[in-house]
KOLTORVO-619482 format. One line per 4 residues: for each residue x, y, z of N, C-alpha, C. Coordinates in steps of 0.05 Angstrom, whole numbers. Layout:
<sites>
X:Y:Z:X:Y:Z:X:Y:Z  ...;
</sites>
This chain:
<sites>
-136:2310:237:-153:2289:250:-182:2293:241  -201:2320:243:-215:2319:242:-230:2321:211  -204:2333:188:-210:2324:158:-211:2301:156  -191:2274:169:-190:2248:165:-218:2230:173;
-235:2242:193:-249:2239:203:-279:2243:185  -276:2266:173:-292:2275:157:-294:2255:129  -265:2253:126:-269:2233:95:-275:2206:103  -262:2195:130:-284:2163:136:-307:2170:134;
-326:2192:138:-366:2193:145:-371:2204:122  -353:2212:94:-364:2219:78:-363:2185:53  -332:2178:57:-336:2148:46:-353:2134:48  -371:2129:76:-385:2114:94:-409:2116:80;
-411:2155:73:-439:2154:60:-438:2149:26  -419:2151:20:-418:2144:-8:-421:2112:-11  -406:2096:0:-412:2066:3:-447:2067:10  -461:2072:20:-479:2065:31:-501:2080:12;
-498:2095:3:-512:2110:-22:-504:2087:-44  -487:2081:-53:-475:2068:-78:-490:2039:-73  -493:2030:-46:-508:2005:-35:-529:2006:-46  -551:2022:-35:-573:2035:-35:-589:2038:-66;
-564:2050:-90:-577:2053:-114:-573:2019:-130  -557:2013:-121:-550:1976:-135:-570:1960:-125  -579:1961:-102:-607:1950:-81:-633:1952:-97  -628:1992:-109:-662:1999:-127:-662:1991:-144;
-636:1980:-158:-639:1961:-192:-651:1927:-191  -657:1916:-169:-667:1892:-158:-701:1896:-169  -710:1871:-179:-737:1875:-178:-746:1846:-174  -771:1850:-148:-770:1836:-134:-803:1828:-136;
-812:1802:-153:-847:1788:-144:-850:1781:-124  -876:1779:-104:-882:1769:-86:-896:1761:-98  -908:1731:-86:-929:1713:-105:-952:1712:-82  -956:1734:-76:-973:1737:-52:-1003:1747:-66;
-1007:1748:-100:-1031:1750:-105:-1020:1739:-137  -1045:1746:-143:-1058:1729:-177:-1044:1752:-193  -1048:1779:-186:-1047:1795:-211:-1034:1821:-200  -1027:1835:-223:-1000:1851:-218:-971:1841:-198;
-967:1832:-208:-944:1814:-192:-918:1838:-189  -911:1840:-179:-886:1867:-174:-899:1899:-187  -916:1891:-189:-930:1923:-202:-932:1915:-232  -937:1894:-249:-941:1897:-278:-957:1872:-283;
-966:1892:-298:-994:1864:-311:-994:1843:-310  -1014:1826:-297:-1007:1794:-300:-1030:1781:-304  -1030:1762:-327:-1049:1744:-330:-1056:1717:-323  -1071:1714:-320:-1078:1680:-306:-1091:1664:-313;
-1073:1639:-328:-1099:1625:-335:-1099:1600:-313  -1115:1583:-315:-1111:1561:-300:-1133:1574:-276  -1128:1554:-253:-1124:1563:-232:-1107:1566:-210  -1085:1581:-211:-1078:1584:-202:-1083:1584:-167;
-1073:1571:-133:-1090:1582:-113:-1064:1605:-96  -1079:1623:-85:-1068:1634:-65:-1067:1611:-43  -1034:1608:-27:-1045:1594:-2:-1026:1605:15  -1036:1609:36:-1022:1618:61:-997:1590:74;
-978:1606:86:-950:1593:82:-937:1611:118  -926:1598:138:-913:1604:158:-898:1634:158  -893:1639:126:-872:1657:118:-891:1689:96  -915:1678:94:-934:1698:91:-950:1687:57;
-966:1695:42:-981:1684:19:-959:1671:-3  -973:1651:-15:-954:1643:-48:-972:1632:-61  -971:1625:-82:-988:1616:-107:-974:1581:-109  -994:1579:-114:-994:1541:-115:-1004:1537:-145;
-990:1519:-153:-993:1511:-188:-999:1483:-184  -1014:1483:-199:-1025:1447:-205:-1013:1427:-215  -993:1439:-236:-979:1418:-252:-994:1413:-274  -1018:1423:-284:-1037:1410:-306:-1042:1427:-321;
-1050:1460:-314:-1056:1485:-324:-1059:1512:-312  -1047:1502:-300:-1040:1536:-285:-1022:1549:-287  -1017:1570:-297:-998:1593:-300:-1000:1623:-305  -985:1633:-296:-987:1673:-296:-966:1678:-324;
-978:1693:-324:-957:1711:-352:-961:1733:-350  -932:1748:-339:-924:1780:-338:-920:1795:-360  -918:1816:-364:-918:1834:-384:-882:1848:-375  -863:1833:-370:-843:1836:-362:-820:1822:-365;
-794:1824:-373:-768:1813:-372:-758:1825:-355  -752:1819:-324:-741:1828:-300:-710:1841:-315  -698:1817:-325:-661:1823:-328:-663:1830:-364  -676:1846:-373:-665:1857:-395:-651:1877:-394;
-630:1883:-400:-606:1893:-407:-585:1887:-389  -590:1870:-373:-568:1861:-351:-544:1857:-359  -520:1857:-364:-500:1847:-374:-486:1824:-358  -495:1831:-333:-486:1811:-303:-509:1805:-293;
-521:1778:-274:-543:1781:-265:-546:1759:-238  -563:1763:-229:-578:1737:-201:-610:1732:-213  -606:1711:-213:-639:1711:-224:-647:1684:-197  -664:1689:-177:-668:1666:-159:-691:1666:-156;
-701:1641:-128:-728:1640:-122:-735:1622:-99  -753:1627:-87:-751:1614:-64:-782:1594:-77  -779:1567:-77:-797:1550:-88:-807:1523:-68  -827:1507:-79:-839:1488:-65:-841:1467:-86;
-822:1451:-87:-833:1427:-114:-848:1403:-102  -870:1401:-112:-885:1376:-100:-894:1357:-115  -868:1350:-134:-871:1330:-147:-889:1331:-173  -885:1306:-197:-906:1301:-214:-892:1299:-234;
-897:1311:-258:-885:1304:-282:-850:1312:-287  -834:1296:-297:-809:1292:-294:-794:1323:-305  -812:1328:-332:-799:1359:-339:-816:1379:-325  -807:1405:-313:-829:1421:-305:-816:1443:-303;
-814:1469:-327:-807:1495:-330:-820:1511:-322  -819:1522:-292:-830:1534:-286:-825:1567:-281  -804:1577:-292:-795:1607:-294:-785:1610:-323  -796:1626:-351:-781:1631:-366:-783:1658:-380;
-763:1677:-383:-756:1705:-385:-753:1699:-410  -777:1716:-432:-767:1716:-453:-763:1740:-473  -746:1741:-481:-746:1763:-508:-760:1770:-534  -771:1795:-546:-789:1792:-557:-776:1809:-574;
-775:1798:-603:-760:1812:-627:-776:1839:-639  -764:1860:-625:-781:1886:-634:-791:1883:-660  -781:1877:-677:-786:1880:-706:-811:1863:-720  -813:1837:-700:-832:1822:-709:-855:1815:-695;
-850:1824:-659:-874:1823:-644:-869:1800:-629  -856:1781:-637:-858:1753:-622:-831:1747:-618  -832:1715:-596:-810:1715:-579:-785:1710:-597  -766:1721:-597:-745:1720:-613:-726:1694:-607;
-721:1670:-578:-713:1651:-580:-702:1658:-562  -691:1679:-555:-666:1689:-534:-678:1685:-505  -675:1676:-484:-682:1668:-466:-666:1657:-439  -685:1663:-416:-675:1647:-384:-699:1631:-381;
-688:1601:-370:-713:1581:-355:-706:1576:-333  -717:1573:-322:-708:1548:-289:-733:1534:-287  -723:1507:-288:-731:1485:-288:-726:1467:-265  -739:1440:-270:-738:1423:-251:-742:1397:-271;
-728:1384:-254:-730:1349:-262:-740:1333:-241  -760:1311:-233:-779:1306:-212:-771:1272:-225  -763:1265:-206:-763:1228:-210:-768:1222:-179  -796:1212:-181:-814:1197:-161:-798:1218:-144;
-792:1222:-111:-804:1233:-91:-778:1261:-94  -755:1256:-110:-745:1275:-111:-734:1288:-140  -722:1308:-135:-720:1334:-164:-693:1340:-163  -685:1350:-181:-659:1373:-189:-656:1396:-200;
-648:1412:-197:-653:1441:-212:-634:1438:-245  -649:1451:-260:-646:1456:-285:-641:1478:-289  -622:1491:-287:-616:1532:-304:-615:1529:-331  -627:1550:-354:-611:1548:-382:-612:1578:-384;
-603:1588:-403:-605:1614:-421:-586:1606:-444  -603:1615:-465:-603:1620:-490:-594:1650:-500  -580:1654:-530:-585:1677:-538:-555:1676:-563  -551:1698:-581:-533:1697:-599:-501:1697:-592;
-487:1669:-595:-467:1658:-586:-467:1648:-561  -483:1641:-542:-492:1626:-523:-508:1612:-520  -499:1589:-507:-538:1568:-502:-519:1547:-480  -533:1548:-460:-521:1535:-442:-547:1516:-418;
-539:1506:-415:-557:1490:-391:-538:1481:-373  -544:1483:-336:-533:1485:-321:-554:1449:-295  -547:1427:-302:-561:1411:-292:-538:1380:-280  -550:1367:-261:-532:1353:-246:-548:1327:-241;
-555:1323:-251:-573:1299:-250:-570:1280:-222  -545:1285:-211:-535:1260:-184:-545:1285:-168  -537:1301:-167:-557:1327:-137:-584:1335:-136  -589:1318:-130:-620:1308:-120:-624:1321:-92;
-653:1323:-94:-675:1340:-67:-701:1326:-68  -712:1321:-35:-727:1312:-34:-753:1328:-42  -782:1327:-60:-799:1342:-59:-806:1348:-29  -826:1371:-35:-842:1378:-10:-832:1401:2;
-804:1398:17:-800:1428:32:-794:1455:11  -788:1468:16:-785:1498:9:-748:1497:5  -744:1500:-22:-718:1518:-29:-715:1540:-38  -688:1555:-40:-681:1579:-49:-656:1570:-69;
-675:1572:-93:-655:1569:-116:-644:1600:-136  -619:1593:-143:-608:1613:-150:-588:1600:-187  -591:1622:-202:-571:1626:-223:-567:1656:-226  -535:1650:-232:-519:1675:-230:-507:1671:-252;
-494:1699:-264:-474:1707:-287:-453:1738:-272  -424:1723:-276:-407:1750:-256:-388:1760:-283  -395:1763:-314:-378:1772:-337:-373:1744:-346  -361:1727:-332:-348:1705:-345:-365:1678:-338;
-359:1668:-319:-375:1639:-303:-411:1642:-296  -420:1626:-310:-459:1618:-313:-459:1596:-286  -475:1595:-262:-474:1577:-244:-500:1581:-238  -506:1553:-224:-533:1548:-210:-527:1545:-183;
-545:1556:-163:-542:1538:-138:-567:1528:-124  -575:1514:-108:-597:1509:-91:-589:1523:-66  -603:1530:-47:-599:1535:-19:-565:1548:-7  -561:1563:-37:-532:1581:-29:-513:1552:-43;
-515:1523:-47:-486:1508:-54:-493:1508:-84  -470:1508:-96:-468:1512:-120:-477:1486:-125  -487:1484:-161:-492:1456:-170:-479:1456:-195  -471:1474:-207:-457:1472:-234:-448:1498:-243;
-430:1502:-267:-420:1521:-268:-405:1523:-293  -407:1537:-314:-394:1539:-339:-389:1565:-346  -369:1570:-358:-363:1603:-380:-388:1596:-411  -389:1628:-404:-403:1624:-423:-397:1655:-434;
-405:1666:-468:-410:1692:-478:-433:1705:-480  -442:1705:-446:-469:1717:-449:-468:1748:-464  -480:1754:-469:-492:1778:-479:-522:1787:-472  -529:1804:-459:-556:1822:-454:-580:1810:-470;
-600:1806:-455:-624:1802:-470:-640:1830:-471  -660:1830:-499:-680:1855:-491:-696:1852:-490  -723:1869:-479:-744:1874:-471:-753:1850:-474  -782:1834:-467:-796:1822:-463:-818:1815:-448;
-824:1787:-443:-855:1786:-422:-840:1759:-405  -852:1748:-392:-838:1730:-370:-869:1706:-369  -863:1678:-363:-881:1652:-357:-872:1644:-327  -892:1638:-318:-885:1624:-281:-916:1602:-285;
-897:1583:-274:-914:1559:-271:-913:1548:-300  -906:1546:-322:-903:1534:-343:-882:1549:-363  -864:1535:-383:-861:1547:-404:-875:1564:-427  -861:1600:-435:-883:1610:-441:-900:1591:-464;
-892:1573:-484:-913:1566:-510:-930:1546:-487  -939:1547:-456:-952:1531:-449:-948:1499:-451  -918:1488:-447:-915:1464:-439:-903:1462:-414  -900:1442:-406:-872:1429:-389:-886:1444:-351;
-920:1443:-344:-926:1457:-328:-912:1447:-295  -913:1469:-281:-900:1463:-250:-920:1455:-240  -910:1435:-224:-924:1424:-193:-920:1435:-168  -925:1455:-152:-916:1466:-136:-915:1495:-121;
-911:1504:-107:-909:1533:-106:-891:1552:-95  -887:1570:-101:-874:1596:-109:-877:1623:-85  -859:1623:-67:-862:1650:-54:-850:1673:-74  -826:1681:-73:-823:1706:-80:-800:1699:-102;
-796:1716:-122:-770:1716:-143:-755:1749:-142  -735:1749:-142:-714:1767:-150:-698:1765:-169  -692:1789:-181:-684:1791:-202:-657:1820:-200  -630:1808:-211:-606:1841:-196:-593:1837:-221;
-586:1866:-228:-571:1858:-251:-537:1867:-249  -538:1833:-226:-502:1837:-223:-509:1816:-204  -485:1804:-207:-477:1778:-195:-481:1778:-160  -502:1762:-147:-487:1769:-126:-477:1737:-110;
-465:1750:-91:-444:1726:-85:-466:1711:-48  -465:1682:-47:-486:1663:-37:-493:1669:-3  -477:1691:3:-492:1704:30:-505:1728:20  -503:1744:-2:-521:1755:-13:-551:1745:-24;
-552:1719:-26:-578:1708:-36:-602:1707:-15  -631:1702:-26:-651:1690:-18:-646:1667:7  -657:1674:20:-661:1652:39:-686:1637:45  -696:1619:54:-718:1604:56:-712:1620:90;
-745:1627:86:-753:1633:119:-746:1616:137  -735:1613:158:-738:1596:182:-762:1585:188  -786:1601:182:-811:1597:190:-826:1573:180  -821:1577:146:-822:1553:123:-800:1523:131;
-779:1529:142:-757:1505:137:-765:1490:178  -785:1506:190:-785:1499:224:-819:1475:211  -823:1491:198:-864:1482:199:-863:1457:190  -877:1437:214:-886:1414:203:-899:1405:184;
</sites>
C-alpha cells in the first residue's frame, strides 16, 4: 500500500515537473511598453502609444506608421507550435499584417522568405483573421472570408500546428484548417503592427502574444480578460 502510494506522489511529481518544463519553453510579450518586449531588443518606429486597458497596459498602432521590430523569432525550431494573441482591431485599411516571424538566411544576412503572419481583413465595421506560414514544401494561408467580427472589442486569436493539421481560431472556435509539411523555421527577428518590409500597417491594439512550441489544444489558449470583454 504504502509503495503504491509512493509511486502515485512520485508520478504526480513527475507530471507536474514535465508540466512545469513544457510551460518554460512558452515565450510570452506583454505589450505593456515600447521596448524590450519579452526581454529582447525592440525598435520603434512610428508612434507607437502606450494605453491603459481594464486588463492592464497595450500598445495602440495607428494603421499609418507605427510599428516595433524585435530582434527575435519566438517559434524557431518548433517542429509543433501555438502562436496566439490577444488583439483590438479598430478597423481601417482592408489588408493589415500585423504579426510576422521571420527567418533570416544565415549565409546571406537577410530574410530568407520562410515565414508566420497573422493578419486581418477589415471591410467597413468588421474583420476576419488571416493565418499563413510559408517555408520549403509548404505555403499555406488559413482565411474564411464569411467569419466575420465586429471591429472594436478585444479578441484572442490563435494558430496552431499538432505534426499534421495547420488551424486558425478566434476566441478558442476554429476558423479553418489544412495539413500541411511544415518543417521548422530558423532563427530570425519578428514585425508587430506591420509587415516586416513595412507594408500592410495594423489599426489597432495589442495586449500580450505567446508563443509554445507544441500544439496546444482551445482550453489551453489565451483568453480575453473578463475585464476587457465587461468594459464599456
Amino acid at each position: 500500500m504504502k509503495r503504491n502510494l509512493l509511486n502515485v506522489v512520485i508520478g504526480s511529481l513527475l507530471v507536474m515537473v514535465a508540466g512545469q518544463a513544457r510551460a518554460a519553453h512558452q515565450i510570452v510579450w506583454k505589450f505593456d511598453r515600447l521596448h524590450d518586449i519579452g526581454g529582447v531588443a525592440t525598435h520603434v518606429e512610428g508612434h507607437p502609444q502606450i494605453i491603459s486597458t481594464p486588463a492592464g497596459k497595450a500598445v495602440a498602432f495607428n494603421g499609418v506608421d507605427d510599428a516595433l521590430f524585435i530582434d527575435q523569432h519566438p517559434l524557431a525550431g518548433a517542429k509543433t507550435f501555438t502562436e496566439e494573441a490577444i488583439i483590438r482591431p479598430d478597423g481601417g485599411a482592408f489588408e493589415q499584417r500585423w504579426m510576422h516571424l521571420a527567418e533570416i538566411d544565415p549565409t546571406t544576412g537577410k530574410d530568407s522568405g520562410t515565414r508566420f503572419l497573422f493578419e486581418i481583413r477589415v471591410m467597413n465595421d468588421r474583420w476576419y483573421l488571416d493565418a499563413f506560414t510559408t517555408g520549403p514544401g509548404y505555403n499555406k494561408t488559413l482565411a474564411v472570408p464569411e467569419k466575420t467580427f465586429p471591429v472594436g472589442p478585444w479578441y484572442a486569436v490563435e494558430q496552431t500546428y499538432d505534426g499534421k493539421m495547420y488551424r486558425s481560431y478566434v476566441n478558442g472556435v476554429l476558423q479553418a484548417e489544412a495539413p500541411i509539411d511544415f518543417k521548422p523555421q530558423g532563427p530570425g527577428h519578428a514585425s508587430v503592427g506591420v509587415r516586416i518590409n513595412h507594408v500592410n500597417y495594423f489599426h489597432g491594439a495589442i495586449l500580450e502574444a505567446r508563443f509554445t512550441p507544441r500544439a496546444l489544444t482551445p482550453k489551453q489558449f489565451l483568453k480575453v480578460p473578463a475585464s476587457l470583454t465587461d468594459a464599456k
